[in-house]
Every structure is written in C-alpha cells, then in structure tokens.
C-alpha positions as CSV (number, residue, x, y, z in Angstrom):
1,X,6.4,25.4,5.7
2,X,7.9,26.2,9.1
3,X,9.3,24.0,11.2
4,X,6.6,25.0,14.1
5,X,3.9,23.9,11.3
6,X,5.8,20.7,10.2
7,X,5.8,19.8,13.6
8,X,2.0,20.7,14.5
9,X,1.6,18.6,11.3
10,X,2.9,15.4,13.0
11,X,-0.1,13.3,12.7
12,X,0.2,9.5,14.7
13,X,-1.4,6.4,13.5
14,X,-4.6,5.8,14.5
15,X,-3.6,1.9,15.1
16,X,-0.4,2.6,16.8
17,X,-1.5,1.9,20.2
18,X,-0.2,-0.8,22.9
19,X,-3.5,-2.5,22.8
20,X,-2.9,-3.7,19.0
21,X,0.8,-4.1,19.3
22,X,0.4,-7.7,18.9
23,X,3.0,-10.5,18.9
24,X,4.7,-12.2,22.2
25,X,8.4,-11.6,21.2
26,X,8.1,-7.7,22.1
27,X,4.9,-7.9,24.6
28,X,6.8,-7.5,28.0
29,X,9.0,-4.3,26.0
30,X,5.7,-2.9,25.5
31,X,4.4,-3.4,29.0
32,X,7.6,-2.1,30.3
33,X,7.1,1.3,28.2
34,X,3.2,1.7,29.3
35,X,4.2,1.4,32.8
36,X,7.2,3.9,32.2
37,X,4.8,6.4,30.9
38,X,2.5,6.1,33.6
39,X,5.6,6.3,36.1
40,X,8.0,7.9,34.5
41,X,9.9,9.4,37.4
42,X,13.2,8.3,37.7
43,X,14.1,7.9,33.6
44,X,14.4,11.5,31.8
45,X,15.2,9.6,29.0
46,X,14.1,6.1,27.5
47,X,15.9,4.2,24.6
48,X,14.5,1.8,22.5
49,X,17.1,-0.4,20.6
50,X,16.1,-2.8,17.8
51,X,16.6,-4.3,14.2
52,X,14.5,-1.8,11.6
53,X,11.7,-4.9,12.0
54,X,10.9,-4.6,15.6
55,X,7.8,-2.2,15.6
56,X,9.9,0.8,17.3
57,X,8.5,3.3,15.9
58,X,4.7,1.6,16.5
59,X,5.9,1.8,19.9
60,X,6.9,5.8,19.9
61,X,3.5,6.4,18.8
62,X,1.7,4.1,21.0
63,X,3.6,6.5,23.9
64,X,2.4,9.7,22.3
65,X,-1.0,8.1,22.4
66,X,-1.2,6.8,25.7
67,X,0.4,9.9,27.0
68,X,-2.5,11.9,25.3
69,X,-5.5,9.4,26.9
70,X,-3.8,10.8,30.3
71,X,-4.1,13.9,29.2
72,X,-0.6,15.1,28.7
73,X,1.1,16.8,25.6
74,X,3.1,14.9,23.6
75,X,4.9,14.5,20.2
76,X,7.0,12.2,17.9
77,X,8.8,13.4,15.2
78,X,11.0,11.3,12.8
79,X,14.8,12.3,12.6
80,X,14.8,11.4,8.8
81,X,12.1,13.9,7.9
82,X,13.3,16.6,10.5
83,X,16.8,16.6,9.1
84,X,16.6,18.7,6.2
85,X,15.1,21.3,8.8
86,X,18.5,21.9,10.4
87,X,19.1,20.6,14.3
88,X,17.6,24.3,15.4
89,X,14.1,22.1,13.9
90,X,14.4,20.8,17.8
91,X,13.4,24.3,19.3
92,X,10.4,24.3,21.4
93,X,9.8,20.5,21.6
94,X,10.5,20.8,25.1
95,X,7.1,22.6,25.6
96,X,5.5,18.9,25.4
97,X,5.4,16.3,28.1
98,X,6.5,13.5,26.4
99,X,9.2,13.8,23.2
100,X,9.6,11.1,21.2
101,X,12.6,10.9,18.7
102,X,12.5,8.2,16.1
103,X,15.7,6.7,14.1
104,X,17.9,9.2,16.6
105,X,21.0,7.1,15.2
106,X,20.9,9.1,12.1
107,X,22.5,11.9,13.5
108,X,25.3,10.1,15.3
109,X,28.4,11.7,14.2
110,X,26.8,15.2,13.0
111,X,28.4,17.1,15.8
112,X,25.9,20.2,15.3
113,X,22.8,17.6,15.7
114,X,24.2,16.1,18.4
115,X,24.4,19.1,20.6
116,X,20.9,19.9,19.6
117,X,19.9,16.7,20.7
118,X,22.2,17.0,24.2
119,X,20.6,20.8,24.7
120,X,16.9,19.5,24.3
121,X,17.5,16.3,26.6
122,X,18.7,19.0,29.0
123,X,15.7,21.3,28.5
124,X,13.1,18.7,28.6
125,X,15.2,17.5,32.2
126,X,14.7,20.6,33.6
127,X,10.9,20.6,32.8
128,X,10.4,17.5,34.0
129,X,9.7,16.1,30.6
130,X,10.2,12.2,29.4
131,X,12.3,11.8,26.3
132,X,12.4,9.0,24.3
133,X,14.5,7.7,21.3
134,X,14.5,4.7,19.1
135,X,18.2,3.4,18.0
136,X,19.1,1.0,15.9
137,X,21.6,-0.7,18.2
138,X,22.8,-0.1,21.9
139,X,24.0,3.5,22.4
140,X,27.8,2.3,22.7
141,X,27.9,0.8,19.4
142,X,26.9,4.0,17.6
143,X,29.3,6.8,16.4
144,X,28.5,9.6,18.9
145,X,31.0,12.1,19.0
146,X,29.3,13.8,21.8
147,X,30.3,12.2,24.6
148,X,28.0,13.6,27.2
149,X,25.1,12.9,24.5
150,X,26.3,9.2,24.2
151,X,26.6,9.0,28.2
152,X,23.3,10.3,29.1
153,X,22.1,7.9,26.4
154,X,23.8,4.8,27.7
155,X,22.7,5.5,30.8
156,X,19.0,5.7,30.0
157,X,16.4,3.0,30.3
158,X,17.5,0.3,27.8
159,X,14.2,-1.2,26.1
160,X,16.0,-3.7,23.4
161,X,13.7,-5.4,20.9
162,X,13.9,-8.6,19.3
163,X,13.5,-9.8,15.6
164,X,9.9,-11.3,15.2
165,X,9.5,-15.0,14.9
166,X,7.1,-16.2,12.5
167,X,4.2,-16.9,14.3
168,X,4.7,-13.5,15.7
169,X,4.7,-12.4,11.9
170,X,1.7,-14.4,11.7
171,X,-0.1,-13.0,14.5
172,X,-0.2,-9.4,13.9
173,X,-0.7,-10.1,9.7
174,X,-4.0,-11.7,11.3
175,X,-4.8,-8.9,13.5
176,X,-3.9,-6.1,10.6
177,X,-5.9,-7.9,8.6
178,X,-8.9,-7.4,10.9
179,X,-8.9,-4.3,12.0
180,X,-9.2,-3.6,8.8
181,X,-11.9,-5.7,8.2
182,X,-10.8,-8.5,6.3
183,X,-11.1,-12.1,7.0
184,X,-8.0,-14.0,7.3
185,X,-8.2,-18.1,8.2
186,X,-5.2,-19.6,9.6
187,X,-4.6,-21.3,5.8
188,X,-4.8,-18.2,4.0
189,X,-2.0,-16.4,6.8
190,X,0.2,-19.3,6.3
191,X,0.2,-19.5,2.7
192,X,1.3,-15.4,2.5
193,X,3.8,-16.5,5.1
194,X,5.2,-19.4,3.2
195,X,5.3,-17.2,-0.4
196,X,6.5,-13.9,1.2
197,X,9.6,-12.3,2.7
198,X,10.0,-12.4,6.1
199,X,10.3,-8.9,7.0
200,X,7.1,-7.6,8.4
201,X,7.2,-4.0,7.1
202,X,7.0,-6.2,3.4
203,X,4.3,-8.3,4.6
204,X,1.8,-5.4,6.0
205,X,2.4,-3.9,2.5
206,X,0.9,-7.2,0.9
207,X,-1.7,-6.2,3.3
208,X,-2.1,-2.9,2.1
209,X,-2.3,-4.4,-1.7
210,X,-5.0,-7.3,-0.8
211,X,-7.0,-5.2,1.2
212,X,-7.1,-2.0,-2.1
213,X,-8.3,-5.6,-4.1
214,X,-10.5,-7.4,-1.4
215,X,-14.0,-5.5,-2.4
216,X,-14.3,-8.1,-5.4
217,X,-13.4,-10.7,-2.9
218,X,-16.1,-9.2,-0.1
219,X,-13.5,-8.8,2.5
220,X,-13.0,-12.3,2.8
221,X,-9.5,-13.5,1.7
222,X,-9.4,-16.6,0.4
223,X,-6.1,-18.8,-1.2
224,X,-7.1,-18.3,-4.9
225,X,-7.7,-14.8,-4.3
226,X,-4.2,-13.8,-2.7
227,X,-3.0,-15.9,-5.8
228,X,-4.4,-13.6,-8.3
229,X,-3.8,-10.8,-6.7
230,X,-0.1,-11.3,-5.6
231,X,1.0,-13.2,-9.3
232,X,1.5,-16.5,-7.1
C-alpha cells in the first residue's frame, strides 16, 4: 500500500460528529472548535491537549466532518498508524483544507518527524489551510527538540480537555447506547457505572459487547441481562 492510498483510506466515524459529542465537562471545547472551523482565520494551527479519556480524537473527526458539510476538503490521520510510513508519509496533506493530526506527541523528540511536521505546518500556512493536533499535555511539557515546531505549537489556539466526571460517563454511555438502538434506563446505566472501570474508552467497549448480545434481550437492556452477559 502507498502512503497516498493509506491516506485516501482514512475513513471517519460516522458518530464522531459535534452534535453527539455528549457530556457537559468538554461541551464549551467543542463549541469553541465548531466556531473555529467556521472562522478559522486568525489560528493556522489548533491544539487540543487532554488525558487519553477526553474524546480528542472524537473531536478531530467531528472537525473533518463538519469541515466536509461546508464543503471543504479535509483529513485526519493518526500519528501511530502513519509512523511506520516514515515522516515523508506527510507529503501532500497540505492539498486539504483542514489537517488533522491525532496523538502528534508521539513524535516529540524524533528530530526527522519533527521537521516533517514544522515543513507541513508551513505548507498548509501558506495555503491558507487550518491544522490541527491533539497532545497529550500542553506543548511546553513535551520533549520537542524542534524549537520552532514547539513555538508555533505553543503559540497555537490552546483547547485543553478535562477528565470526564461520572455523570458525564453516564451521559454519553446512555446516548451510545441509543444511537445504537438499545434501551438503556437510568438503573441499568448506573449499575454498569457502579461495576465497571471508569475510563470511558472501557466502558463503550462493554457497549460494544452488550449490544453483539442484546438480540436475545430485544434491544432492551435490562440489570439481569448485563449480569449475564458481563459475568457480574
């Protein structure tokens, strides 16, 4: 595979949009980026800080998404899987209005992805483009050896996300479960939240294992049910 066919390959999530990123603790980040893309002069490059927890990549795609409805090219690629590529992977990405970088902090301290990363910021500047990048923590705290990389990150639009509370947790295990078409009551939400771990990445995959179950259960989750299922 080429990397101009692993990139064409890139598909998004059909529910990673900003109208079903649900939960109140990151509602006003999400707000913020919608009205960034639809004014985006003024911020070549956005950064989006947050625990691994915090729905940043849901976001990335949600931009891609919304920048499509507007008609606009766009693209978001994950550092982790273009890696292997080599940095000269990040050829051409300029070509799109909107680039979207997930997990950039992985190449902090890889001085040949760095200036890959530096050139294409510059490239998509001069286009006009909108970059943006999801970090793990504030650009300062990561080991960029690149100083005009790390600059031009730091002095980027700073979206920072915050860990979910529970009823945040709670909320969008609810909504998940509906768009997919299962019924989840209030008890039955509560009682995965009480039994499982916290993190919601591991709680959407409990999801994922009551809804390949739930035809037995028609759809409707109930507390015996998720007992069965999960071993509880």
């Amino acid at each position: 595979m080429t990397t101009s066919q692993m990139v064409l390959g890139v598909k998004l999530r059909d529910d990673a949009r900003f109208d079903n990123f649900h939960g109140d603790r990151n509602r006003d980040a999400a707000l913020r980026l919608e009205a960034v893309c639809t004014q985006p002069a003024g911020a070549p490059v956005v950064v989006i800080c947050g625990d691994s927890d915090t729905g940043k990549s849901h976001l990335l795609q949600a931009v891609c998404h919304f920048a499509e409805q507007r008609g606009q090219s766009a693209v978001c690629i994950s550092i982790g899987e273009l890696m292997p590529f080599g940095p000269e992977a990040l050829a051409g990405l300029e070509g799109h209005d909107v680039v979207c970088l997930d997990d950039l902090d992985l190449i902090a301290g890889d001085a040949h992805w760095e200036e890959a990363v530096f050139h294409l910021y510059n490239r998509i500047l001069d286009r006009q483009g909108l970059l943006m990048v999801t970090l793990s923590e504030v650009p300062a705290a990561l080991p960029f050896g690149l100083a005009d990389l790390g600059s031009r990150l730091a002095h980027g639009l700073l979206v920072q996300l915050g860990v979910y509370r529970d009823e945040d947790r709670s909320r969008i295990l609810m909504a998940r479960a509906e768009q997919r078409g299962l019924v989840m009551s209030d008890d039955v939400a509560g009682f995965i939240m009480r039994r499982a771990p916290r993190r919601l990445g591991q709680l959407l995959g409990i999801l994922d294992t009551l809804d390949e179950n739930s035809l037995q259960a028609q759809r409707r989750l109930t507390i015996p049910f998720v007992k069965s299922v999960m071993g509880w």
